[in-house]
C-alpha positions, 0 to 999 in steps of 0.5 A: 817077696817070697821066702824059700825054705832051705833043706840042708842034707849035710851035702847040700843046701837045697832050695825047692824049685816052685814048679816041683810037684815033689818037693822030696830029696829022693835017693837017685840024684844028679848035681848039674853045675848050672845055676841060672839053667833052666830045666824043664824035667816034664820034657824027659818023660821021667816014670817015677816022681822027681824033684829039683832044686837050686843048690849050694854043694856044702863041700866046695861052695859051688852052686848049681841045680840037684835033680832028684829021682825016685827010680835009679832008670830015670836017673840014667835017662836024664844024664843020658839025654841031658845037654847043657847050653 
């Protein structure tokens, strides 16, 4: 059984999808209320470098995913074109 390494940014509690390419926490972020959703972030054809994480928002437990983004346009692209299921 693998072991994932939390990062804790005092927000979150964060763990590293195993298909990132980045495993960085960029400053452009979206939280998404859906844990078990899964995300395929090459579809959105993001310029810049991005990360996602499954997470645990410290100030009220809830758990979810956190969409990182290096450039604050594909922020807007995805929470533009993102449609939960």
């Amino acid at each position: 059984m693998a072991t994932a390494q939390s990062i804790d940014t005092g927000e979150y509690k964060l763990f590293p999808s195993p298909r990132n390419v980045h495993r960085v926490v960029f400053e452009h972020q979206v939280f998404l209320p859906y844990p078990y959703m899964l995300i395929e972030m090459e579809s959105y054809y993001l310029k810049g470098r991005y990360s996602l994480f499954a997470a645990c928002r410290m100030a009220d437990g809830k758990m979810g995913q956190l969409a990182t983004f290096e450039q604050a346009d594909d922020e807007t692209k995805f929470k533009s074109k993102f449609v939960p299921d």
